[in-house]
C-alpha positions in Angstrom: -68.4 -46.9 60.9 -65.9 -48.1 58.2 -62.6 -47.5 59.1 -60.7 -44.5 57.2 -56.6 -45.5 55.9 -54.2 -43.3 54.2 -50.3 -43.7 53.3 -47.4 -41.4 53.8 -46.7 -38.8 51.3 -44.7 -40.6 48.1 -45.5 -41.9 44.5 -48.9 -43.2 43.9 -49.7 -47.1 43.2 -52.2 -48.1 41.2 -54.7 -50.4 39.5 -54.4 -52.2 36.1 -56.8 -50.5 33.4 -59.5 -52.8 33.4 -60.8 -52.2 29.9 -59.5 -50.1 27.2 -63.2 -49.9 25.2 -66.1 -47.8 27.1 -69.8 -49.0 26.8 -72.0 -46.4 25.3 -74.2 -46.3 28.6 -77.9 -46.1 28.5 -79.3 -43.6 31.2 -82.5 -42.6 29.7 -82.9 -38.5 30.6 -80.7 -37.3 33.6 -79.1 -34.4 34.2 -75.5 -32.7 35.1 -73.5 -34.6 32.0 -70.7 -33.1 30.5 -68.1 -31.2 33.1 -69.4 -28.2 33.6 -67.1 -25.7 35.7 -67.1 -21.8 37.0 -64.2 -20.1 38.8 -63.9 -17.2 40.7 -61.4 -15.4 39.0 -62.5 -16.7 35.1 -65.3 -16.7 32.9 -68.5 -19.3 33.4 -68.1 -22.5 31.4 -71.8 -23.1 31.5 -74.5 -22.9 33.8 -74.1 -25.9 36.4 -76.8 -28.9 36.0 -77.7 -28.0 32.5 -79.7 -30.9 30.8 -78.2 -33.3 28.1 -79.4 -33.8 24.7 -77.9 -37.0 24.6 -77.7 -40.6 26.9 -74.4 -40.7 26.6 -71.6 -39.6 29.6 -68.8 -37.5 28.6 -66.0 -39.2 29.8 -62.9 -36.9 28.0 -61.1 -36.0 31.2 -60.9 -40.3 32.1 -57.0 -40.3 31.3 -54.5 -38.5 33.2 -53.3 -36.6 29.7 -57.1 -35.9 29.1 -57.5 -33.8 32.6 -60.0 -30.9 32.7 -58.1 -27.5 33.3 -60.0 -25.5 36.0 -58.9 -22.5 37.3 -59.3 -19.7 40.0 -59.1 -19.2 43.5 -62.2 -20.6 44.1 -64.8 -22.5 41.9 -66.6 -25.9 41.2 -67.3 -28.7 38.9 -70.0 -30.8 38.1 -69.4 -34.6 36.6 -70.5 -38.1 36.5 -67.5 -40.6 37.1 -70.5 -44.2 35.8 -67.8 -45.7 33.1 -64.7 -44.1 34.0 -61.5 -46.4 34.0 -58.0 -46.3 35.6 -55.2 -46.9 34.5 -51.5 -49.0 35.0 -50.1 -46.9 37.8 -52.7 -44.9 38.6 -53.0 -43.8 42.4 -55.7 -45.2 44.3 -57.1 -42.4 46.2 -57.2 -42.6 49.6 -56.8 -46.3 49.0 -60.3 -47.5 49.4 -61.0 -46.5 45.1 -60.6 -49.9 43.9 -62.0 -50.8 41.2 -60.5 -47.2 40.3 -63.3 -44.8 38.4 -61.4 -41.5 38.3 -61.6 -38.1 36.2 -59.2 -36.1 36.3 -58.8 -32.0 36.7 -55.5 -30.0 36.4 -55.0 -26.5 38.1 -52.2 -24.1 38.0 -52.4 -22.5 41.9 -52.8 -18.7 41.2 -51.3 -18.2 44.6 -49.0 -19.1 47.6 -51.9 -20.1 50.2 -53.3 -23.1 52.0 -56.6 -24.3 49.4 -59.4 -27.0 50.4 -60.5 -29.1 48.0 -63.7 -31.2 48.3 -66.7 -33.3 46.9 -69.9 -31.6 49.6 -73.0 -31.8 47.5 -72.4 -35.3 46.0 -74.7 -37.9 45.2 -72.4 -41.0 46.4 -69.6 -41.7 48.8 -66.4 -40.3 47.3 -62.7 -39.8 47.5 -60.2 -37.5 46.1 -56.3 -37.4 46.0 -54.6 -33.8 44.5 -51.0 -34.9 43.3 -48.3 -33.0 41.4 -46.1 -34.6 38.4 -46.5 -35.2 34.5 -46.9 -39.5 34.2 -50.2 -40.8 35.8 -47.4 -43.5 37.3 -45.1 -41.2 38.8 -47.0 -38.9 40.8 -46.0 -37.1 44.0 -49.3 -37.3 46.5 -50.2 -33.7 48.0 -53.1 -34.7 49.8 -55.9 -37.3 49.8 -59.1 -38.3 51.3 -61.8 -40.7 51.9 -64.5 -38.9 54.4 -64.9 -35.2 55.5 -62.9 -34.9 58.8 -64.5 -31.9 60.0 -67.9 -33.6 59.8 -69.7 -30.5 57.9 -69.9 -33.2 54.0 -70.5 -36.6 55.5 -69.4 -39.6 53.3 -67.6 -37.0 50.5 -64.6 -35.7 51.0 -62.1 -33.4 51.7 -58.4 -31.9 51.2 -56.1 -29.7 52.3 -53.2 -28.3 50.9 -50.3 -26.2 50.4 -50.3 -24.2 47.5 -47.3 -22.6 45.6 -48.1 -20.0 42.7 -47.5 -21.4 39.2 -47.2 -24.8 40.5 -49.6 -27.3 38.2 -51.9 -29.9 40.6 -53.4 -32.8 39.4 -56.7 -33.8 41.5 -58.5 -36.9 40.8 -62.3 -37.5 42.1 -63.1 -41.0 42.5 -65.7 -43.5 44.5 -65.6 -45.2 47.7 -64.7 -49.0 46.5 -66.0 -48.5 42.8 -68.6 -46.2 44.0 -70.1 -43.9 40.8 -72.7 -41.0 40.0 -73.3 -37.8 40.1 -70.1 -35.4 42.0 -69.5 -31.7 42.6 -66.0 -30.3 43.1 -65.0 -27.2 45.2 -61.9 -25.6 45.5 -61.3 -22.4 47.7 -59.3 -20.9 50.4 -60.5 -21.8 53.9 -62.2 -18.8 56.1 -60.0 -18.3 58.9 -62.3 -17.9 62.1 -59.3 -17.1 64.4 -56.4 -15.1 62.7 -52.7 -14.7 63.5 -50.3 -11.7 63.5 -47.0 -11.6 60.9 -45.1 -12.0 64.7 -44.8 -15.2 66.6 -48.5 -16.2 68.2 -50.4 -18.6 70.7 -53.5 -19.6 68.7 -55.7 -21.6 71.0 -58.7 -23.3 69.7 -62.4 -23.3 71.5 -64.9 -26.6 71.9 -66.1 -25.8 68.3 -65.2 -26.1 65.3 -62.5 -23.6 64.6 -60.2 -22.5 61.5 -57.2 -21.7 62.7 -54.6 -19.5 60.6 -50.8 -18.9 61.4 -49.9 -15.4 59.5 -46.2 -15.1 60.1 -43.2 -16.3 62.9 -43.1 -19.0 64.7 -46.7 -20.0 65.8 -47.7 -22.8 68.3 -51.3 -23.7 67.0 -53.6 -25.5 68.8 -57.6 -27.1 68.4 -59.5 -28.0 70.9 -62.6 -30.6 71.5 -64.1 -29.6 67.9 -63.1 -30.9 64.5 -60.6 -27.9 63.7 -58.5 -26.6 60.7 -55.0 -25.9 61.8 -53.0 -24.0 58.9 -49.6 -23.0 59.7 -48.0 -20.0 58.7 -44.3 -19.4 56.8 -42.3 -19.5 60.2 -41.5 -22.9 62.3 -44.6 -23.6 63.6 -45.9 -26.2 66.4 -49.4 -27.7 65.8 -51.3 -29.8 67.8 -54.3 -31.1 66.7 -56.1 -31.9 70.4 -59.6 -34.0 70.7 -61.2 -34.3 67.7 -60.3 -35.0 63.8 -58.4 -32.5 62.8 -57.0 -31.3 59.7 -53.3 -29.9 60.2 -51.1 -28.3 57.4 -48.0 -26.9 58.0 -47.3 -24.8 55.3 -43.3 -23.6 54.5 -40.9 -23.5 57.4 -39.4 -26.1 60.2 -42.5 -27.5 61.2 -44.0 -29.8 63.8 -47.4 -31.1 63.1 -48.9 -33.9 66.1 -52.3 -35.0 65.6 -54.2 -36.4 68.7 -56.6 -38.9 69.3 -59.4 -38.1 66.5 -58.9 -39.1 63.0 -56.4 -36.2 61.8 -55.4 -35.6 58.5 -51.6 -34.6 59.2 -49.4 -32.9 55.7 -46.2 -31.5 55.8 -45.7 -31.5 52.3 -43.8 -28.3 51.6 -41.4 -29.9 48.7 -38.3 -29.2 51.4 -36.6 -32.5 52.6 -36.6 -33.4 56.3 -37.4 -30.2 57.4 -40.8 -31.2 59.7 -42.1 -33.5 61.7 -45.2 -36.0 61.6 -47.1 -37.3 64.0 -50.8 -38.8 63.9 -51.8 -39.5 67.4 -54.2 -42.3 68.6 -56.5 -42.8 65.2 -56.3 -43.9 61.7 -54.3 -40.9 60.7 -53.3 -39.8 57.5 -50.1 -38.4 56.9 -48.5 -36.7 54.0 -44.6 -35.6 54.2 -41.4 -35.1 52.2 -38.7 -37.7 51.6 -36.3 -37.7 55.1 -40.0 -35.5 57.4 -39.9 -38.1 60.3 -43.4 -39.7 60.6 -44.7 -41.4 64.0 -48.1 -43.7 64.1 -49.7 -42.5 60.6 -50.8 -45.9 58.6 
């Protein structure tokens, strides 16, 4: 098992463009070309899979200025990242990209809610990093990830993040050390399978997998022996991440997030300065924070 590493939340460090002229690329007849995208609240793009008339990738959305808008509260993307380039300054995502081979997509979040995005359905091992800023070399990281935590997508990959409505995300889909093909992107909110109240609540996790949801007050969340979602709610919120590899957001409010001895995936990132605090546990824990969130064994 390779090992997974992350960063704490700040500005993204790249690669050096390798090229600046892209190969016309001979594939003979293949399918899923050009980005094809459908949302949940918009209009189909086109129909998913749809065959090419020519051999040659559609690489528009390569450059950070050149993302793909999608949109919706839920959706997905097909594309094909063979030939893509990156940039000087460009994040590496999760940083295990290099050589980078990004596209990029840009979102405006229709909502205030906690959104998963991720690569299940992909024909190589990916990673993807969701970002907010306007310069591909000043980015502020949201999010990013190599494997899928929770187990259910394997070698592609998965994030989890805090959204705020009107609020313009930037998410990059990239390969495992230069890896390239064939990638689907999904974005929706995660299906809460134990709910909270608008009061104060002890959410308790079982041995399975569990998606836990904070509603309102101050919540203590907490997983169990599966590999569990832990979304806190607006209030000041305690959650604990327990055996397994666990994703833990903590949405807005005071809050503290402590992972524990699985690979967690640990953000505090509400854009609110020193207001929560970090910790990963045991593992190779990711964790994602504002400037002045105190952060305790995250690599």
């Amino acid at each position: 098992m390779r090992r997974r590493v992350g960063w704490i939340g700040q500005d993204g460090v790249g690669s050096r463009r390798v090229a600046a002229t892209l190969l016309a690329l001979m594939l003979g007849s293949w399918l899923a070309g050009t980005a094809t995208a459908t949302a949940g609240s918009g209009r189909n793009r086109a129909a998913r899979g749809s065959a090419r008339s020519t051999a040659t990738l559609d690489l528009h959305n390569d450059d950070f200025v050149n993302a793909q808008a999608i949109s919706g509260t839920s959706g997905s993307v097909s594309d094909n990242n063979t030939g893509a380039t990156g940039e000087p300054g460009e994040p590496n995502d999760a940083r295990v990209s290099i050589p980078i081979q990004s596209l990029w997509y840009k979102w405006a979040v229709p909502s205030d809610a906690t959104w998963s995005f991720d690569t299940c359905g992909s024909s190589f091992d990916t990673t993807i990093g969701v970002y907010i800023g306007s310069k591909v070399d000043h980015l502020k990281l949201i999010a990013t990830s190599d494997d899928d935590h929770t187990g259910a997508c394997g070698l592609d990959s998965r994030a989890i993040v805090q959204g705020y409505a009107g609020a313009i995300y930037r998410i990059s889909v990239d390969g495992f050390a230069g890896a390239t093909g064939n990638f689907t992107m999904n974005w929706s909110i995660p299906t809460c399978t134990i709910d909270g109240t608008p009061g104060p609540d002890f959410l308790n996790g079982t041995s399975g997998n569990d998606v836990i949801c904070g509603r309102g007050g101050n919540d203590v969340i907490a997983g169990a022996g599966g590999n569990d979602t832990l979304l806190g709610g607006p209030g000041d919120d305690q959650v604990r991440g327990e055996d397994g590899n666990d994703y833990l957001v903590g949405n807005s409010g005071a809050d503290t997030l402590q992972g524990g001895p699985g690979i967690d995936n640990v953000n505090g990132v509400d854009f609110v300065r020193g207001n929560d605090s970090l910790n990963g546990g045991d593992a190779s824990d990711l964790c994602y924070g504002d400037p002045g969130d105190p952060v305790q064994k995250c690599e």
